[in-house]
C-alpha positions as CSV (number, residue, x, y, z in Angstrom):
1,X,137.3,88.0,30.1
2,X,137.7,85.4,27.3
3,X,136.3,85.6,23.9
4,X,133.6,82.6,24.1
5,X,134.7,80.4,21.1
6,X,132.3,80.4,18.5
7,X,130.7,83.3,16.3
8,X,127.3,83.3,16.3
9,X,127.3,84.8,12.6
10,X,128.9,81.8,11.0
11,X,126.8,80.2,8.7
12,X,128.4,76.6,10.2
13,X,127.5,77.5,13.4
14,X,123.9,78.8,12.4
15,X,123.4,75.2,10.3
16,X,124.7,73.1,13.5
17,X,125.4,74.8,16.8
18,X,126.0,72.0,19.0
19,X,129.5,71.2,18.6
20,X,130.4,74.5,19.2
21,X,128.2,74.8,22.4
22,X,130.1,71.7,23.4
23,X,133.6,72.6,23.2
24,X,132.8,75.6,24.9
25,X,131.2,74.2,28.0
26,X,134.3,71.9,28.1
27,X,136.2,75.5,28.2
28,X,133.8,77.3,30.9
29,X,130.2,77.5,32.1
30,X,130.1,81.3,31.9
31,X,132.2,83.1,29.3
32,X,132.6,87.0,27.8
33,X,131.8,87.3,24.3
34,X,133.7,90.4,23.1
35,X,131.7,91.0,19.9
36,X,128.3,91.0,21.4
37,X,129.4,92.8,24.6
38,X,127.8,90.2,27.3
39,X,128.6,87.0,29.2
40,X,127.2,83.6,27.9
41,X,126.1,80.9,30.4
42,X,126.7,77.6,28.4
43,X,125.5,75.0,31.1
44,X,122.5,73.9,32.2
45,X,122.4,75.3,35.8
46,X,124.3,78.5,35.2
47,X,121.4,79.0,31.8
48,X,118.6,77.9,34.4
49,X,120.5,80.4,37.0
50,X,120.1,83.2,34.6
51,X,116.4,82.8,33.8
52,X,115.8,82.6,37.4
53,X,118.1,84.9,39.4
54,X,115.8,88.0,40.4
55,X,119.3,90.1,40.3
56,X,119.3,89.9,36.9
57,X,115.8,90.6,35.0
58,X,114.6,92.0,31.8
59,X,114.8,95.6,31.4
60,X,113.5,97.1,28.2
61,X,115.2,100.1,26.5
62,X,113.6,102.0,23.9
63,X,115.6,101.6,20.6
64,X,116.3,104.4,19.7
65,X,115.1,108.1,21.0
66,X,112.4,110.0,18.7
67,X,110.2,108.3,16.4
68,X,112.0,105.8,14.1
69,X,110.5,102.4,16.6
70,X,107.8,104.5,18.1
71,X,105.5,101.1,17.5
72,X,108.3,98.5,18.3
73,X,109.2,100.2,21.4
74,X,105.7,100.5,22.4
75,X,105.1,96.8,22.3
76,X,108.2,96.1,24.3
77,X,108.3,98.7,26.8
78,X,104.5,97.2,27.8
79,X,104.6,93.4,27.1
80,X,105.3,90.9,30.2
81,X,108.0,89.5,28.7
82,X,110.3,93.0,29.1
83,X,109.6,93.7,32.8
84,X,110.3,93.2,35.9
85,X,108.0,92.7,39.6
86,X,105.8,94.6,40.8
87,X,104.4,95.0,37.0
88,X,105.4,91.7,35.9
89,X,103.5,90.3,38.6
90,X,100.5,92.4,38.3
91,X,100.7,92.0,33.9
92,X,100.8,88.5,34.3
93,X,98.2,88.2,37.1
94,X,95.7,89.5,34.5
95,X,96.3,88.0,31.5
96,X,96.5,84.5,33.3
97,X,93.0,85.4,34.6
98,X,92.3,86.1,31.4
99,X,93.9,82.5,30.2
100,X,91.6,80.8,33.0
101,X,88.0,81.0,31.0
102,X,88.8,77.9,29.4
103,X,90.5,78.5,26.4
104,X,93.4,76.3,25.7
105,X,90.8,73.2,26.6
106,X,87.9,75.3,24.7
107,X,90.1,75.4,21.4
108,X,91.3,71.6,21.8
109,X,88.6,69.8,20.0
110,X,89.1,72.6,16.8
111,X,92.6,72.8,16.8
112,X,92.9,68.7,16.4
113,X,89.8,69.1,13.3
114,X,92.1,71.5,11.9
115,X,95.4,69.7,11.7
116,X,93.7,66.8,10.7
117,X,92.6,68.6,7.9
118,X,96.0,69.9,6.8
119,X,97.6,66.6,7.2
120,X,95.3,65.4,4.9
121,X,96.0,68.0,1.8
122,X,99.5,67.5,2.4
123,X,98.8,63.2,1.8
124,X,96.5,63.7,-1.2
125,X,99.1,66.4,-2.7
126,X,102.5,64.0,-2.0
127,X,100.4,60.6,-2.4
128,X,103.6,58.8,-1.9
129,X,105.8,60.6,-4.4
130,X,106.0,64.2,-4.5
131,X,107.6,66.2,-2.3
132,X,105.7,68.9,-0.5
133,X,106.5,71.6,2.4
134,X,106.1,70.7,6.0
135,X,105.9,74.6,6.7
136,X,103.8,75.9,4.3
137,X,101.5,73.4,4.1
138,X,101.0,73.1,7.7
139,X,102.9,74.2,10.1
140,X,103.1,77.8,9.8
141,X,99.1,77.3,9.0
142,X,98.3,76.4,12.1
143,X,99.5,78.2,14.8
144,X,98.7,81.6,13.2
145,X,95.1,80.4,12.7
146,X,95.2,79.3,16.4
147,X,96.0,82.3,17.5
148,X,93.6,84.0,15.5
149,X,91.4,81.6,16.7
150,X,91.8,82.7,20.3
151,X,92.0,85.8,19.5
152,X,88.6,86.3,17.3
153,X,90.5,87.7,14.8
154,X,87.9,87.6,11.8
155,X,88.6,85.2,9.0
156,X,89.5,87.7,6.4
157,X,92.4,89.1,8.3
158,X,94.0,86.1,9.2
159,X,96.5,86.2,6.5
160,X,98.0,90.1,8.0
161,X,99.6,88.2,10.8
162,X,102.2,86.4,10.0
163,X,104.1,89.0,8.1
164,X,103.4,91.2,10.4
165,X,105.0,88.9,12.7
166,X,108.4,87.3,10.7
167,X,108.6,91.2,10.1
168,X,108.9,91.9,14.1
169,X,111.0,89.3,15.0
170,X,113.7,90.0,12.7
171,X,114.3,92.8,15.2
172,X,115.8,90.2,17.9
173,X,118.7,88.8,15.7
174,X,122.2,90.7,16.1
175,X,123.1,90.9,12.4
176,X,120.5,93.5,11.1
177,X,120.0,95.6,7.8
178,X,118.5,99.0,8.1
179,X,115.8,97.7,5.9
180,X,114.7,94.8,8.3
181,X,114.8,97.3,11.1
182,X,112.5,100.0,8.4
183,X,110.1,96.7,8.1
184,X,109.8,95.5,11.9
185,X,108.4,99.3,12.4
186,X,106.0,99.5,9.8
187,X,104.7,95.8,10.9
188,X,104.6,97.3,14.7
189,X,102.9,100.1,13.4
190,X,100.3,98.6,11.5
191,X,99.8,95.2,13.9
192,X,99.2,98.1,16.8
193,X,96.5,100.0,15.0
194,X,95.1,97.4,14.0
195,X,94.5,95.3,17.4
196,X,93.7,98.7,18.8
197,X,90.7,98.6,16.4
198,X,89.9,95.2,17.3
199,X,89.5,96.0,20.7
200,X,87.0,98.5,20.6
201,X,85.3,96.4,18.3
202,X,85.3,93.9,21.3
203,X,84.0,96.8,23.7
204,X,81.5,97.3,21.6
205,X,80.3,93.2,20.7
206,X,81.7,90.9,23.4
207,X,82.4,87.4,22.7
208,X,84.2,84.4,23.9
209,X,87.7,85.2,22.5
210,X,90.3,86.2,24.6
211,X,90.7,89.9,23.4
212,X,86.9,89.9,24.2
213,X,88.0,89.0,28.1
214,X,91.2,90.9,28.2
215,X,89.1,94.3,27.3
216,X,87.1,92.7,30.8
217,X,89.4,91.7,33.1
218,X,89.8,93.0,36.7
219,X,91.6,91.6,39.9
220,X,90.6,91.8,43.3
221,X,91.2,95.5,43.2
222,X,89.8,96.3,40.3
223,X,92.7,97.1,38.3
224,X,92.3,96.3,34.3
225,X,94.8,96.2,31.8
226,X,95.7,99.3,29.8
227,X,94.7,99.6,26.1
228,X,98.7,99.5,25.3
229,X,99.1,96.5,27.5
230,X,96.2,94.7,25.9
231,X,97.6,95.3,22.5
232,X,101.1,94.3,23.4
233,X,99.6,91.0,25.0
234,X,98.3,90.2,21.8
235,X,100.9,90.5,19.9
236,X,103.4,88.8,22.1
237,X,101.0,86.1,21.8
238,X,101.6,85.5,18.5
239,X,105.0,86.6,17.7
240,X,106.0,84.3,20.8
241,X,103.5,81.6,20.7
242,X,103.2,80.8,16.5
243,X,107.1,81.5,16.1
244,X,108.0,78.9,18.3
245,X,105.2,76.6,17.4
246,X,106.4,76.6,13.5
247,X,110.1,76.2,14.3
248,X,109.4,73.2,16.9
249,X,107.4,71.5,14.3
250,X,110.2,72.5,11.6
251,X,113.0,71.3,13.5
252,X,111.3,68.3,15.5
253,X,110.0,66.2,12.3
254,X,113.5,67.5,10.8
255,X,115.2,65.8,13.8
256,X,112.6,62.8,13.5
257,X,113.1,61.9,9.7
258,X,117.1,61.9,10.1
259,X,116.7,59.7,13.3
260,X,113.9,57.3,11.5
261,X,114.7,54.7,14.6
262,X,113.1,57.3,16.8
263,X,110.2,58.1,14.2
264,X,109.1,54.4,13.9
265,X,109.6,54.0,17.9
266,X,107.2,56.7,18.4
267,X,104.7,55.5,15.8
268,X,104.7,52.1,17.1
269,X,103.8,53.4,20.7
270,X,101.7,56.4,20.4
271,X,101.7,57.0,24.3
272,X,105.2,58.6,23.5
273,X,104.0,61.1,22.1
274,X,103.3,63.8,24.8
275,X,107.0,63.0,26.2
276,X,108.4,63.0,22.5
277,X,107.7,66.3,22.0
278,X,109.4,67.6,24.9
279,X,112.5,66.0,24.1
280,X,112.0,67.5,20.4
281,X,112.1,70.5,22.0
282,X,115.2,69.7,24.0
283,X,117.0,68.2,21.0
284,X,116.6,71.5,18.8
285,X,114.7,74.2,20.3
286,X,113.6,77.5,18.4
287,X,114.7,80.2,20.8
288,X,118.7,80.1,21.5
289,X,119.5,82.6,23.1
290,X,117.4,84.9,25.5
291,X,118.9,88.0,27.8
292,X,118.8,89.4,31.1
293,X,120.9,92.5,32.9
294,X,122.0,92.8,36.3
295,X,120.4,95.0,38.6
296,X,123.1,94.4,40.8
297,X,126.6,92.3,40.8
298,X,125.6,88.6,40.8
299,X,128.3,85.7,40.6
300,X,127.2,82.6,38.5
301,X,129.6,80.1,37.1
302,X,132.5,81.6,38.9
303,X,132.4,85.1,37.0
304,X,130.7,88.0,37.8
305,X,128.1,89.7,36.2
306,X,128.6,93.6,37.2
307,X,125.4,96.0,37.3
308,X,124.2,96.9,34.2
309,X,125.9,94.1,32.3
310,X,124.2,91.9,30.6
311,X,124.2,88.0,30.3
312,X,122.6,85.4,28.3
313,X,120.9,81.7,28.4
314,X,121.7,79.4,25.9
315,X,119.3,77.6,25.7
316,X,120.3,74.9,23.3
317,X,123.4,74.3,24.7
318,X,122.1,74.1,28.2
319,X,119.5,71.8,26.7
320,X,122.8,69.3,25.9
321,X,124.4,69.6,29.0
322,X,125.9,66.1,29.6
323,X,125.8,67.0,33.5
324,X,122.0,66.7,33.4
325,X,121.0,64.9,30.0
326,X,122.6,61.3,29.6
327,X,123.5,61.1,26.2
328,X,122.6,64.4,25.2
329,X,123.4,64.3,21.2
330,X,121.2,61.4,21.2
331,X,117.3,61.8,20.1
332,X,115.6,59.5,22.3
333,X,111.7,59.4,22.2
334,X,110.9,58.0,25.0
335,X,113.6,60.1,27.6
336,X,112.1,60.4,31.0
337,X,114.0,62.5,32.5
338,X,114.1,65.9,30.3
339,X,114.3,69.5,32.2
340,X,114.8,71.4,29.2
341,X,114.4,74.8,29.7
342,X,113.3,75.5,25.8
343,X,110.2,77.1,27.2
344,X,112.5,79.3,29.8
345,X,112.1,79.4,34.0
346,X,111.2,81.2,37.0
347,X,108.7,83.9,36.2
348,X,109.2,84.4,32.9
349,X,108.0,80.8,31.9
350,X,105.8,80.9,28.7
351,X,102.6,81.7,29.7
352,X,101.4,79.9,26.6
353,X,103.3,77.0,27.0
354,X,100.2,74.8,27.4
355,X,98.7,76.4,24.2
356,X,101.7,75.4,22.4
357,X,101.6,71.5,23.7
358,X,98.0,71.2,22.5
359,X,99.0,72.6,19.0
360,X,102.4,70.2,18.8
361,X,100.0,67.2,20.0
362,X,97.9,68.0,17.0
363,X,100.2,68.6,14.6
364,X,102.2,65.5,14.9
365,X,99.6,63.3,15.7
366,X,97.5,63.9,12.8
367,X,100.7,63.0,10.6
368,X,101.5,60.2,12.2
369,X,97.7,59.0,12.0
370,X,97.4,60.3,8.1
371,X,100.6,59.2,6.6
372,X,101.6,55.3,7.0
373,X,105.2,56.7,6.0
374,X,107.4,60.0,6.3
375,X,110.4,60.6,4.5
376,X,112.7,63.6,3.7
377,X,111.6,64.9,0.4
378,X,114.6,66.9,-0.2
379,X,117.3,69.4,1.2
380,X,115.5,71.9,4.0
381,X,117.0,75.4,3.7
382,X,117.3,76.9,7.0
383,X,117.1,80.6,8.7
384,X,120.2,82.3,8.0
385,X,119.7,83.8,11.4
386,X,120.7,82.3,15.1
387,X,118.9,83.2,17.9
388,X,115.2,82.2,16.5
389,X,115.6,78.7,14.9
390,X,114.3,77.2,12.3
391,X,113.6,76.3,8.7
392,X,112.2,78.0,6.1
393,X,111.5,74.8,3.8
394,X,111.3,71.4,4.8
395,X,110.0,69.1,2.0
396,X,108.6,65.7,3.0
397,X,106.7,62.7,1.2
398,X,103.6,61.0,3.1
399,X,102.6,58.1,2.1
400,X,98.4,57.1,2.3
């Protein structure tokens, strides 16, 4: 077992992973990581192997025994994303039902007036010359309202999620503070009671939103999703869905303003931009890392995995993979061939993946429409943190 070459702690490696990812895949597709106590795939197929070998799934463990992450173990130990067939199938059977009314398509037409609308307060605030923030101007605007949207999470209350949220997902990084860990349960606490008031609101006064047809769902044998499993689905919805929105809009026009051969490319051929965004995603994606554990011994890359160890997909370094991306430090716009695995595999795949295109469509078209020019407006600071990436600032100057 040899110590994987990079510490995912250093702030050098947190700034700019890549060349690290590369000089270990030149090393070994599958390597031990002593400090974290689990094996990192580094290539493309032994990453996509991981997300997809049934051997090794996601098996949730309460942190903690008693009641210090009463709420943040709820929300795991009953979300989709933390288990494992015959739940998972049955989980995700429902809330895809759910999914099925019609409700990306429904909010298409609204999500595009919306970004629209930011990008047009961010032009009239830079006209040209000042500086303003990508992310709090719009992009971490519009996916939590999204969600909110779908949702029918009232107007007022809107502006509880997204703490509640950053809070949470602080949880998932290795390097944590007892405060952090304080703050993700208090968040879990209050998001809980609070959808779990929602809900019976929704019992009570159906609508359209999707928490109205979660409350209603059924399959064929009239099984309906628990209360806890309805409130977990909601917040995985958001935590997942705006997270990675923000940080793919984040690091995508990051990646588009340093690379401004690739931003007037995409600008002089607007049909680019559904593929664009894919390879945005391949070129710097938001989630890094992701686990599974063995149920039982599984070989990949020429190591093996032994029950009850755990392994891990990197996901941006599969994503630059030379044996399956030509060129992959290049950002190219128009890249036809792009099985990036930013939105993970097998049965696991983001259910809300096709939420998340819509929103990225609208975001970056309605810049690209509003602003004849886009420039780096200054120094972004980044997330100190590796496994969720992203920005917290990223100033920019449109032009009219």
């Amino acid at each position: 077992m040899t110590a994987a070459p990079l510490d995912l702690t250093d702030p050098a490696v947190v700034a700019d992973p890549y060349p690290a990812f590369a000089e270990a895949r030149a090393q070994a597709p599958v390597q031990w990581h002593e400090g974290l106590g689990l094996w990192l795939a580094f290539t493309h197929a032994e990453a996509n192997a991981v997300l997809r070998d049934r051997r090794l799934g996601r098996l949730w463990t309460d942190k903690e025994p008693g009641d210090r992450f009463a709420s943040f173990n709820l929300i795991h130990r009953n979300a989709i994303l933390e288990m494992e067939p015959p739940h998972h199938t049955r989980l995700r059977r429902l809330i895809t039902s759910a999914f099925a009314r019609g409700h990306v398509e429904r909010l298409r037409p609204w999500v595009e007036e919306l970004a629209g609308r930011l990008a047009d307060e961010l032009v009239e605030r830079s006209g040209g010359s000042q500086p303003v923030d990508l992310l709090t101007g719009m992009a971490e605007q519009l996916p939590v309202a999204v969600i909110a949207e779908l949702l029918g999470v009232p107007e007022a209350d809107r502006p509880l999620l997204r703490p509640w949220s950053n809070a949470i997902v602080k949880m998932y990084e290795y390097e944590r503070t007892r405060q952090r860990e304080d703050d993700a349960e208090r968040a879990a606490d209050e998001f809980v009671a609070y959808l779990r008031k929602l809900a019976a609101d929704r019992r009570r006064n159906p609508g359209e939103d999707l928490v109205s047809h979660l409350v209603t769902v059924r399959d064929s044998d009239g099984d309906k999703l628990t209360e806890d499993e309805l409130v977990t689905t909601c917040i995985l919805l958001l935590n997942a869905g705006h997270e990675a929105t923000v940080n793919v809009t984040g690091n995508g026009m990051l990646a588009l303003l340093r690379h401004p051969d690739q931003l007037a490319r995409l600008r002089a051929d607007r049909d680019l931009l559904p593929g664009a965004l894919e390879e945005l995603m391949r070129f710097d994606p938001p989630l890094q890392l992701f686990e599974r554990t063995a149920t039982a011994d599984v070989e990949i890359g020429g190591v093996t995995v032994t029950e009850g160890q755990k392994i891990a997909a990197l996901l941006g370094s599969a994503n630059h993979d030379p044996a399956v991306f030509a060129d992959p430090e290049t950002l190219d716009v128009a890249r036809a061939d792009n099985p990036h695995i930013s939105f993970g595999a097998g049965i696991h795949f983001c259910i809300g993946a096709p939420l998340a295109r819509v929103e990225l469509q609208a975001t970056f078209g309605a810049l690209l429409d509003r602003a004849s020019l886009l420039e780096l407006g200054g120094e972004p600071v980044r997330h100190p943190e590796f496994v969720i990436r992203g920005l917290d600032t990223l100033p920019i100057v449109l032009t009219p």
